[in-house]
N, C-alpha and C positions, 0 to 999 in steps of 0.2 A: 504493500500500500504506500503512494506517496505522501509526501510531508502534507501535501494539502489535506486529502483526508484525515490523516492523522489529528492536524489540529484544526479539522472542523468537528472531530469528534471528542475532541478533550473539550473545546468550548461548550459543546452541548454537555456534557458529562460535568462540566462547572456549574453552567445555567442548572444543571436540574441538582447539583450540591449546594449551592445559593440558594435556593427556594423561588428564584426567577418565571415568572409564567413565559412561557414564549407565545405569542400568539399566533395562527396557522399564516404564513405570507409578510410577516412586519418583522423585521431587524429590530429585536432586543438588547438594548444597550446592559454590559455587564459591569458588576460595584470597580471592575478593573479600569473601566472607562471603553474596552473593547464592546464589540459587538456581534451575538450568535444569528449564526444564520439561522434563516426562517424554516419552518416543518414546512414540507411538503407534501402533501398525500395525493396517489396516482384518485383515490375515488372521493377526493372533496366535492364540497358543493361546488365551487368554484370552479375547479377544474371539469366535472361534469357541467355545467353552465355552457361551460368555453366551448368542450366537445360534442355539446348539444344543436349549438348554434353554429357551427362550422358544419355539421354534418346538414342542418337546414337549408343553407346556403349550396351547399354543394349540390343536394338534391333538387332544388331553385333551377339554379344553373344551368345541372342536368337536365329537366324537365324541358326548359327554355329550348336548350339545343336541338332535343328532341324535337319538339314542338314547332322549331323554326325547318325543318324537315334539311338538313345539313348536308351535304355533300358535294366534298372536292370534285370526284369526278363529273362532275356534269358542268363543274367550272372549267374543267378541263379541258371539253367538247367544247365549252362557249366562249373562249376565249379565240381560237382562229377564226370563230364567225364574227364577232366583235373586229378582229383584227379587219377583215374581210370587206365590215362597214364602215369605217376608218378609212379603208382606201377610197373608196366610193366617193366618202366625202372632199376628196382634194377632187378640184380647186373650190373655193367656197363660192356660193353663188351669191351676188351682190347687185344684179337687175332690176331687182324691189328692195335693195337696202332702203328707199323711205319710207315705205309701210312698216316695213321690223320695225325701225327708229322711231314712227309715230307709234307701234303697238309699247316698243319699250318709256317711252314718256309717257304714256297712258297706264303703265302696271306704275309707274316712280306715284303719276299723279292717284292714284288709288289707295297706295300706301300713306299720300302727305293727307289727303283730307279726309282718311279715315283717322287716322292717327291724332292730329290734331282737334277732329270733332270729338273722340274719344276721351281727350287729354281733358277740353273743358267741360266734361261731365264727369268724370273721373274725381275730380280735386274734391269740388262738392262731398261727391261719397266717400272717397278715400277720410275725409273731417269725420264726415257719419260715426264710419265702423271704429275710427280709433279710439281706443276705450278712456285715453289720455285727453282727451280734448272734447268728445263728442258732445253736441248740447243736448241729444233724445236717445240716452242709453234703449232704453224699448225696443227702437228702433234697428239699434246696431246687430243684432242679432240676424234678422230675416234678412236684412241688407246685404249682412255679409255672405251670407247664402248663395242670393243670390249672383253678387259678385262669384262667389266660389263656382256656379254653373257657368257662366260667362268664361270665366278664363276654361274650367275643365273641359267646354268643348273646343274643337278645333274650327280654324278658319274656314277650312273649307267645306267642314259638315254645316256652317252656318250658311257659307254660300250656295251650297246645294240648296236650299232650305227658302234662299231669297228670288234664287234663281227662278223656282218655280214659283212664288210668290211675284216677283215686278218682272220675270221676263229674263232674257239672255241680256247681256253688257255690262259694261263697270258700274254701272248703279250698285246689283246686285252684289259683285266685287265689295265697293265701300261698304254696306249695308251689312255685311257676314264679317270683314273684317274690325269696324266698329263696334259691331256687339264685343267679340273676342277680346278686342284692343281693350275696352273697357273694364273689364275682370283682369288684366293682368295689372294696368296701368293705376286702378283704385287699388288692388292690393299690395303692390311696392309702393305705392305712396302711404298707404296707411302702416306695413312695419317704419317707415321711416319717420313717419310722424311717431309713433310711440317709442323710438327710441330716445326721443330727446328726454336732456335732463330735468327734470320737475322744479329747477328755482326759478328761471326764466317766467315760466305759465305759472309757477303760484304769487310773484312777485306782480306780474301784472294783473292777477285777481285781486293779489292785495290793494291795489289802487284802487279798485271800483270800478275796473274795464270789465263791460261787457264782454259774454261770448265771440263774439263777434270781431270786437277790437283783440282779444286775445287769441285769436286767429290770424288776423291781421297783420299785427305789429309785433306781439312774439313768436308764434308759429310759423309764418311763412316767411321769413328773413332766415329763419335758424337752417330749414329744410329746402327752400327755394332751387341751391344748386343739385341737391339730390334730384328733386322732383324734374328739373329740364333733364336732368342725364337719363331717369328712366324713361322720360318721353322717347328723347333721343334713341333711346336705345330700342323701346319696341319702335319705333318708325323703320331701326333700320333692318331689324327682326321683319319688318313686314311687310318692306322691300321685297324680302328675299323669299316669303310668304308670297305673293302676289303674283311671283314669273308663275305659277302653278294656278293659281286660279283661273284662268282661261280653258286649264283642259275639263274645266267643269260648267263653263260659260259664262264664267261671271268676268272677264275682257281682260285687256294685256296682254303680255308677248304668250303665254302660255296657250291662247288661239293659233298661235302661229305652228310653234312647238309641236303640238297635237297634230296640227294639219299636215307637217312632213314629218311626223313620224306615222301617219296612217297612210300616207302615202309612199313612203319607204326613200323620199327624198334630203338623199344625208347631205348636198350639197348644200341645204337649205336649211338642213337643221345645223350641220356645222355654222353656217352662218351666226345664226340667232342664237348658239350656244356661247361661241364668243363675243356676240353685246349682251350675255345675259352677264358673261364675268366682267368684263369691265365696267359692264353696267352699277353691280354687286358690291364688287371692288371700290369705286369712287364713292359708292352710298359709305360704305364702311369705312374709308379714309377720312371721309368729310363728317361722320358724325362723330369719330374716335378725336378727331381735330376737335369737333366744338365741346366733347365732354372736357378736355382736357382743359380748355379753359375755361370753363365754367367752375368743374372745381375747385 
């Protein structure tokens, strides 16, 4: 046996001549000034815990894998047809680059005036549900709810939804992404109002400021650059949301998209794949630009 065990087993053989408890996991300081290592047991609670929840996880995982019906080989097989399509696509076709160009300023414009109508409905409720600020607790509750449906469905189950409701085009577009926009945007504004610190907002109760003014003059000064960063940031989230809504009819480039990929014209969809990145790309440079100074 080496010196280590050796004198990890005289420490323990002190501790328990000292009258020392050790407790299972915690380093017990000894009258020496030293310190016994901790008991270990293969069938603690703790360690069953540990090996409880690794095995759920693994199973999780498992299940996922399965579930997602997995296999290399058929990646295999699809990857020379992929290649195949690729080739096809040279040279890109650019005889209607202005309609791409007008579809992609039309998904840009989808994303800013859903985003922005969303933004000033959003503030209102995001005040609502914060339990730090709210003026009609009662209310916060169903609110938030609702909020919570808003964000949990997706953009384009809502534009499916509007679709058939006003019809094919960007209407519908804005209409499905706005609701959406609304539930993500009231709820990162409302963690970020509650985390502020409580002297601020009780300092200005103590004046005899209204709700209202304590919204105003303390709350929104304090949270302000958050709240533009969140906007910013789902806007540019739904930019990137929005090249897709077309293949469901609700307008933008994702019209285009759909229409040479049913057609099998890759010349054309190469095209629009690269104004969808640069397109993408400058949304993402230029909002990460104004977060940056806002914070």
């Amino acid at each position: 046996m080496d010196n280590h065990g050796v004198g990890a087993k005289r420490r323990r053989r002190e501790g328990a001549e000292s009258g020392i408890p050790m407790r299972r996991g915690v380093p017990t300081k000894t009258s020496e000034g030293g310190y016994l290592e901790p008991k270990t047991a293969l069938f603690s609670a703790p360690t069953l815990k540990r090996t409880g929840i690794g095995m759920v996880v693994l199973l999780f995982i498992g299940t996922s894998v399965w579930l997602s019906d997995i296999d290399p080989a058929r990646l295999m097989f699809g990857i020379p047809r992929l290649a195949a399509w690729a080739a096809k696509a040279w040279p890109p076709q650019i005889n209607e680059l202005d309609i791409m160009l007008i579809r992609a300023a039309e998904t840009v414009a989808i994303a800013t005036v859903a985003t922005t109508a969303a933004t000033l409905v959003a503030f209102p409720l995001s005040v609502l549900v914060s339990r730090n600020v709210t003026p009609f607790p009662l209310l916060s509750m169903p609110v938030r709810s609702i909020i919570n449906v808003f964000r949990g469905i997706d953009t384009v189950v809502f534009a499916i939804l509007f679709v058939a409701a006003v019809g094919l085009g960007p209407f519908a577009g804005v209409l499905g992404m706005f609701i959406h926009a609304i539930g993500v945007i009231a709820k990162l504004n409302s963690e970020a109002i509650e985390t502020l610190p409580a002297a601020p907002l009780e300092a200005a109760a103590m004046t005899g400021a209204g709700q209202a003014s304590i919204v105003t003059y303390a709350m929104l000064p304090s949270v302000l650059p958050n709240l533009a960063s969140t906007s910013l940031y789902v806007w540019e989230a739904n930019v990137r949301t929005s090249t897709i809504l077309g293949i469901v009819g609700a307008g933008g480039i994702g019209i285009e998209i759909k229409a040479a990929i049913d057609l099998l014209d890759f010349q054309r969809l190469f095209t629009l794949t690269v104004i969808v990145l640069v397109m993408v790309t400058a949304i993402d440079q230029f909002s990460a630009w104004l977060r940056r100074r806002l914070i």
